[in-house]
C-alpha positions as CSV (number, residue, x, y, z in Angstrom):
1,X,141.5,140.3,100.5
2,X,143.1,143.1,98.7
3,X,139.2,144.5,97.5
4,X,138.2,143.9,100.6
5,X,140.5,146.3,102.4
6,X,140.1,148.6,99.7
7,X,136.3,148.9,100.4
8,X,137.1,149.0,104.1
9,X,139.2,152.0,103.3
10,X,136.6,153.7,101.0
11,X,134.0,153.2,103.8
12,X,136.5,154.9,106.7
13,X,137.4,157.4,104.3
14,X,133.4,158.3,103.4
15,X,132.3,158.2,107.1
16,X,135.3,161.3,107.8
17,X,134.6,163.5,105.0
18,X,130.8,163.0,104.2
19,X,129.2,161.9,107.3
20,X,130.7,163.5,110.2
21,X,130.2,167.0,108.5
22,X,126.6,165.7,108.3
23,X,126.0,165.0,111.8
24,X,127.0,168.6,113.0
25,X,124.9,170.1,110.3
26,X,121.7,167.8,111.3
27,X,121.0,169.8,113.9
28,X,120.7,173.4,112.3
29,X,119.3,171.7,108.8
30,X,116.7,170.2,111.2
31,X,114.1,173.1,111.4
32,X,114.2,172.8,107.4
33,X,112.6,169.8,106.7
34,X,113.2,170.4,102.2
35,X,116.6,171.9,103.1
36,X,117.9,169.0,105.5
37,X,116.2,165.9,103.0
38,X,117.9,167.9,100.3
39,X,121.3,167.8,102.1
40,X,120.8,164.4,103.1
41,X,120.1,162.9,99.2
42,X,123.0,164.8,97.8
43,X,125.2,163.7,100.5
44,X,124.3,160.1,99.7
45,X,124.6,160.7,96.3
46,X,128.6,161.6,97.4
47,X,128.6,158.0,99.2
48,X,127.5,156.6,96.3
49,X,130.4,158.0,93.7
50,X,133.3,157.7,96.1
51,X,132.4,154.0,97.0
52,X,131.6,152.8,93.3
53,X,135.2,152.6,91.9
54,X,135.4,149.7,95.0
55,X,132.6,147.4,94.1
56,X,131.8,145.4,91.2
57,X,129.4,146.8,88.5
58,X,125.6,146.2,89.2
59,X,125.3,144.5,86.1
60,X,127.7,141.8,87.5
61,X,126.0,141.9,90.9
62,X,122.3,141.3,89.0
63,X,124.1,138.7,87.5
64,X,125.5,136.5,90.4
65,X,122.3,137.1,92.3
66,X,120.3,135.9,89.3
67,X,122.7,132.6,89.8
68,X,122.3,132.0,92.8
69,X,118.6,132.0,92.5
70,X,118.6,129.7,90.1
71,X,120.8,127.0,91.7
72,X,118.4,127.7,94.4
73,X,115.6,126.7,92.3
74,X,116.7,123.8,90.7
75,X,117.9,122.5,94.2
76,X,114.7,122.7,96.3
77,X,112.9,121.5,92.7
78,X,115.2,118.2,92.9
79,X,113.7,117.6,96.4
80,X,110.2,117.6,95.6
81,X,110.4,115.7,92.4
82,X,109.3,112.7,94.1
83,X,106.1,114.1,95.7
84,X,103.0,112.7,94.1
85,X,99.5,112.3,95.1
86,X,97.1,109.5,93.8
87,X,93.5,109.3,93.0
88,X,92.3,105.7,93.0
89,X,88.4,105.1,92.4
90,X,87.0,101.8,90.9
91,X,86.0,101.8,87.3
92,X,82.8,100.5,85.5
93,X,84.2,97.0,86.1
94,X,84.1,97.3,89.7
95,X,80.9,95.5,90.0
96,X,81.6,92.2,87.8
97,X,84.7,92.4,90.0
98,X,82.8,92.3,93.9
99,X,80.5,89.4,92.4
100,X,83.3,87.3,91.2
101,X,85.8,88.1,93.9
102,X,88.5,87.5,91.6
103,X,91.4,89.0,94.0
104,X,93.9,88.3,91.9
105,X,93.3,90.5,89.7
106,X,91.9,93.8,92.0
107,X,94.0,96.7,90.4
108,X,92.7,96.1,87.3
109,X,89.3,97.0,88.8
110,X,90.7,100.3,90.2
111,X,91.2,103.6,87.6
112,X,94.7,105.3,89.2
113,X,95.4,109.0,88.5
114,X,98.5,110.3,89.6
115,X,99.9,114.2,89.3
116,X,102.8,116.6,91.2
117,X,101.2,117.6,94.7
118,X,99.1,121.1,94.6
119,X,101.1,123.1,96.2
120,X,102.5,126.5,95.7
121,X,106.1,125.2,95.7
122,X,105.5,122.3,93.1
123,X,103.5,124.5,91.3
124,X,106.9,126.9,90.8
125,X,109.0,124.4,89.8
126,X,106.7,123.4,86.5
127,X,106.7,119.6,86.7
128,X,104.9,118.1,83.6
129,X,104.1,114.8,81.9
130,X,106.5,114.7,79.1
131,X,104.6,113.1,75.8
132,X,106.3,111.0,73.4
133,X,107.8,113.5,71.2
134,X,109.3,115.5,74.6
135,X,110.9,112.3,76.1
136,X,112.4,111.3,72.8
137,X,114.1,114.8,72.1
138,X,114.9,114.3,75.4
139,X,116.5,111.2,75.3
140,X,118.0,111.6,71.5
141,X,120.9,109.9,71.1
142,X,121.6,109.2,74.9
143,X,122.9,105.6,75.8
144,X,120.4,104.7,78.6
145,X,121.3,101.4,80.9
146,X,118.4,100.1,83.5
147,X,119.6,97.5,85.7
148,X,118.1,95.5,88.5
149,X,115.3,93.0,89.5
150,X,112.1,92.7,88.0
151,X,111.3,95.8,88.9
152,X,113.6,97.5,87.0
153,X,112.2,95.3,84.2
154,X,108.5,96.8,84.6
155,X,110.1,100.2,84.4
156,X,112.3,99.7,81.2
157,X,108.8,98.5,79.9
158,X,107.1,101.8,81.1
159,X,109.8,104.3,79.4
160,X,109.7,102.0,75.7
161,X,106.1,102.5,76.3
162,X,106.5,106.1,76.5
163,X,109.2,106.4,73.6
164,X,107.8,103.9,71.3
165,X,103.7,104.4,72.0
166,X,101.8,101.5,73.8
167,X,100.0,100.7,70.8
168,X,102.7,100.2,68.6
169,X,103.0,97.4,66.7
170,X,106.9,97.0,67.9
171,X,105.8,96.8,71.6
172,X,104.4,93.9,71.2
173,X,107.3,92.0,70.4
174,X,109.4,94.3,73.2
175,X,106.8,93.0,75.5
176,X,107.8,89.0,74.8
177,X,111.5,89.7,74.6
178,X,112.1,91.8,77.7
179,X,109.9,89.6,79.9
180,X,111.8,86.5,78.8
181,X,112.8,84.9,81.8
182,X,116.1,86.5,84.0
183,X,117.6,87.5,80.3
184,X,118.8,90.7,79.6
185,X,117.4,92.9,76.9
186,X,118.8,95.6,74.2
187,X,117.1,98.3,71.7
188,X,117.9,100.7,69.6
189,X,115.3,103.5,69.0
190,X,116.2,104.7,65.0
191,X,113.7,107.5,65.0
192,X,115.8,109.1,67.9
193,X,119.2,107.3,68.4
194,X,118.6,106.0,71.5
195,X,120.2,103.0,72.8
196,X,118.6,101.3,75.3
197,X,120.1,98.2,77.7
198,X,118.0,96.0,80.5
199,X,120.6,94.3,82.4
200,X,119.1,91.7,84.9
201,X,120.8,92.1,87.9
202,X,118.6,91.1,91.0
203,X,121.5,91.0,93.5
204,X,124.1,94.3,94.6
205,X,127.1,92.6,93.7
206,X,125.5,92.1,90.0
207,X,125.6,95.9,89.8
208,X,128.8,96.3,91.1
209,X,130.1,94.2,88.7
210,X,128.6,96.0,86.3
211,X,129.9,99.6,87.3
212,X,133.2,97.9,87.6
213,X,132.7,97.1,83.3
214,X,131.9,100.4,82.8
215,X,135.0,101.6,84.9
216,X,137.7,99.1,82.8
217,X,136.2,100.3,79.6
218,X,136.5,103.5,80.5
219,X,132.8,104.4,79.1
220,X,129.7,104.8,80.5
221,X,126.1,105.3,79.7
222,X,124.3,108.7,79.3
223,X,121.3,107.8,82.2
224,X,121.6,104.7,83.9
225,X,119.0,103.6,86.1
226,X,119.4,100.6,88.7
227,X,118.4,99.1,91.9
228,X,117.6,95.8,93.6
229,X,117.0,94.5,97.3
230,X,113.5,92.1,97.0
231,X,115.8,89.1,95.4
232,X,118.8,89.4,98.5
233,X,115.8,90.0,101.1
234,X,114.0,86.8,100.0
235,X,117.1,84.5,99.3
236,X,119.7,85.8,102.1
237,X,117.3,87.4,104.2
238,X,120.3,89.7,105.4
239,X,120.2,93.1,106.0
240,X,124.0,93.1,107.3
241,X,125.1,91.8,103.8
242,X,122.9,93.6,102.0
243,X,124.5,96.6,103.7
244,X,128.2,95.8,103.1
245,X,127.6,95.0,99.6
246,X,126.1,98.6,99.1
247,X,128.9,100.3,100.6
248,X,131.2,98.4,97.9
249,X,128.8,99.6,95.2
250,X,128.9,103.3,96.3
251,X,132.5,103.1,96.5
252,X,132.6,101.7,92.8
253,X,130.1,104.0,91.6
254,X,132.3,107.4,92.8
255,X,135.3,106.2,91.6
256,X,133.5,106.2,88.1
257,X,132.3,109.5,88.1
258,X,134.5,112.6,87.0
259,X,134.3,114.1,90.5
260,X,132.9,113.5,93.8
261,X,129.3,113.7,94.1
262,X,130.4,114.1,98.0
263,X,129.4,117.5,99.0
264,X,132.3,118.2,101.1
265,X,134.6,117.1,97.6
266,X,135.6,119.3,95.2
267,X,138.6,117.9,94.4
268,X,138.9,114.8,91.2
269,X,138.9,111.5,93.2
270,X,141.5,109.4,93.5
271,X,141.8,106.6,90.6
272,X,139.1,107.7,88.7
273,X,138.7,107.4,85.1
274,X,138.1,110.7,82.7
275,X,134.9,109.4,81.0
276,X,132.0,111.6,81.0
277,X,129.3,112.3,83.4
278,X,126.3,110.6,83.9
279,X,122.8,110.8,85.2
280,X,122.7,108.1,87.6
281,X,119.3,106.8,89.5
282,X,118.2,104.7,92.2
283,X,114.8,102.6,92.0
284,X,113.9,102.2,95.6
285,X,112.0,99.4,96.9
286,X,108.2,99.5,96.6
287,X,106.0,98.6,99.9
288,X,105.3,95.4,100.4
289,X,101.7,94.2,101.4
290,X,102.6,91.2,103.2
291,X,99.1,89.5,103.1
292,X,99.3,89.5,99.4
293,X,102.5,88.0,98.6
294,X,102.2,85.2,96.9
295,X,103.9,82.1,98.5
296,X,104.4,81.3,102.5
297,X,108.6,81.7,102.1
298,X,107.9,85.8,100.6
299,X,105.2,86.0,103.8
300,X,107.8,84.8,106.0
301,X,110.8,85.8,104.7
302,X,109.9,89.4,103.3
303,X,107.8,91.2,106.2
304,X,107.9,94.6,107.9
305,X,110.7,94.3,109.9
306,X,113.0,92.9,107.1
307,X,112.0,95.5,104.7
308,X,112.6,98.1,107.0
309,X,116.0,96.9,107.8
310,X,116.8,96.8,104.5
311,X,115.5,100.3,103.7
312,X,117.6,101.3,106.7
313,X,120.8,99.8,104.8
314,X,120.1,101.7,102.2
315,X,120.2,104.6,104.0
316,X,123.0,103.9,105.9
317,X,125.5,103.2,102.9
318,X,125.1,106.9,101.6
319,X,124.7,105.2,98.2
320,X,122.0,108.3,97.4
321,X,122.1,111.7,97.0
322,X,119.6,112.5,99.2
323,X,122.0,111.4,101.8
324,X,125.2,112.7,100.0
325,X,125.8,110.1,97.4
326,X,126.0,109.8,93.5
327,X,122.7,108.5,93.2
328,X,119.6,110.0,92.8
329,X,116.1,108.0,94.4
330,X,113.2,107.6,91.9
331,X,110.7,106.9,95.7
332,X,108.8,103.8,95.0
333,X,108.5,103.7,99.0
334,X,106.6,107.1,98.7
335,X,105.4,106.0,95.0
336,X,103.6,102.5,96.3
337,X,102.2,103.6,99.7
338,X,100.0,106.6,98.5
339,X,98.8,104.2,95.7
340,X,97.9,101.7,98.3
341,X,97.0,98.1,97.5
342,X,94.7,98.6,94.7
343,X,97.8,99.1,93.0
344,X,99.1,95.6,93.1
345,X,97.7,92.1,92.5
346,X,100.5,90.1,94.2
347,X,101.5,92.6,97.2
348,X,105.2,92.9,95.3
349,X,104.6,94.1,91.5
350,X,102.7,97.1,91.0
351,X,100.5,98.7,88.4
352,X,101.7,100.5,85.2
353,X,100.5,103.8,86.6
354,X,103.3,103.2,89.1
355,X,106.3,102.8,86.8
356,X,104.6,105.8,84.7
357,X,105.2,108.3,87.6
358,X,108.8,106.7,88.4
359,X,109.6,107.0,84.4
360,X,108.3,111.1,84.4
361,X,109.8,111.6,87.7
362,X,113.1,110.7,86.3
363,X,112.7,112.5,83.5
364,X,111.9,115.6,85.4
365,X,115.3,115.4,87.0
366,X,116.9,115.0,83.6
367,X,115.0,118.4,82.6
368,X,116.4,120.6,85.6
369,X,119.3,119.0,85.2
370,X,119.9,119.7,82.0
């Protein structure tokens, strides 16, 4: 308040001993065009001295702009993480695949490219496929924690496939333990440090409980991913539930955290435990082709109208930070439906490419972030 009355003052003061005296000479300086222009820069060269003493230096000013463009950045960067396009063309085995009409197998007869949208706005914000060696300096030493359904599962098995290299001899035995029927799932990464933890947890209150751990041990993980919704929507069939028990986990979930991820929150929140920050993430549910699920109780149980009430809950609980929560949504809505049903053999699980994208998406985040 004080600066800003003493600007105001500078300003009053400038306009009585600079300008006024310039207004009643405008009109005789006026029929010399060099004289008056003259008069007129030197006169705002006076402005300029009296007022500097009153504002801050430019290099400051430079400075703060410079910040603000760059928070700028990174937030409109964060909002268009999730916006890929897909290419989807059969491959040389498309023909073996229309005379055998094996559909249970159809995305494995379909090549999928996926990349950042071209536009001028993606295009600023530098979004790349992170190789092996990227992702693991990336992820070097971090405690990562993915928990959920089975499709959490397929994208645990998509980030070790990035970390570790598909053709590694030790995927072969991460690919038998991990799928190992509703078991959980731990690996250490020597080369880099990195822990990594699968935690099967195919209901809400599974990852509540979970937070909950986290909170009484007053640690938590580096990146943790989780999400889960296809096991409640085919076993309760219950959007309602589904919604109250999200608003329990969102409640859990800020209490963890250092401070309020609520916009309107600056302040510590109340009972929460001084453990560091994480990188939390949301796997959304994928589309569901309803014709291709593969028993009568999913086709019943898990159509449109279901889905879309669940993806309403979701919404509604403010559980994302889209919508003002802690967690941030890797889009396998948006990820699924561009792919189409090429994509999946069963309507529910989805190709590799799929997971691929969510894994470098999230990784993307962890870069601006960072």
């Amino acid at each position: 308040m004080m600066m800003l009355g003493a600007v105001q003052l500078g300003a009053a003061a400038a306009c009585v001993v600079v300008l006024v005296p310039m207004g009643m000479a405008g009109w005789h300086l006026s029929r010399n065009k060099m004289l008056f222009f003259s008069g007129a820069l030197f006169i705002s060269l006076a402005i300029c001295v009296h007022l500097t003493p009153y504002f801050p230096s430019v290099p400051d000013f430079v400075t703060s702009v410079s910040s603000a463009v760059v928070f700028d950045h990174r937030s409109s960067c964060i909002n268009l993480v999730n916006e890929i396009s897909w290419e989807v063309k059969p491959n040389a085995s498309f023909h073996h695949f229309n005379n055998t009409q094996n559909s249970s197998s159809i995305a494995d007869f379909y090549d999928k490219r996926w990349d950042w949208s071209d536009s001028y706005k993606l295009k600023a914000c530098e979004f790349t496929k992170l190789s092996k060696s990227d992702a693991s300096d990336l992820l070097n030493g971090s405690w990562v924690v993915i928990a959920g359904d089975s499709q959490a599962r397929l994208f645990t098995l998509s980030l070790l496939n990035l970390i570790l290299g598909p053709q590694s001899q030790r995927m072969d035995s991460v690919r038998a333990d991990l799928f190992k029927r509703h078991s959980d799932y731990s690996v250490l990464v020597n080369e880099t440090g990195m822990k990594l933890d699968f935690i099967w947890a195919p209901y809400v209150m599974n990852l509540t409980n979970l937070v909950m751990n986290f909170k009484t041990q007053k640690n938590c993980p580096d990146v943790m991913i989780m999400g889960t919704g296809l096991w409640h929507m085919l076993h309760f069939t219950n959007a309602s539930d589904y919604d109250l028990h999200l608003h329990i986990l969102k409640t859990q979930v800020v209490s963890l955290l250092p401070f309020s991820t609520e916009l309107a929150m600056n302040e510590p929140v109340t009972g929460s435990v001084p453990i560091k920050s994480s990188h939390l993430f949301w796997l959304g549910m994928p589309v569901l082709i309803n014709g291709m699920l593969n028993t009568e109780e999913k086709r019943a149980k898990m159509n449109d109208a279901m889905w879309h009430a669940y993806d309403k809950a979701l919404g509604d609980s403010k559980l994302l930070r889209q919508t003002g929560g802690p967690l941030f949504l890797l889009d396998f809505q948006s990820l699924t439906w561009n792919c189409g049903p090429h994509c999946t053999s069963d309507g529910m699980h989805y190709d590799g490419a799929i997971y691929e994208a969510a894994v470098q998406i999230m990784l993307n985040t962890l870069l601006i972030e960072s």
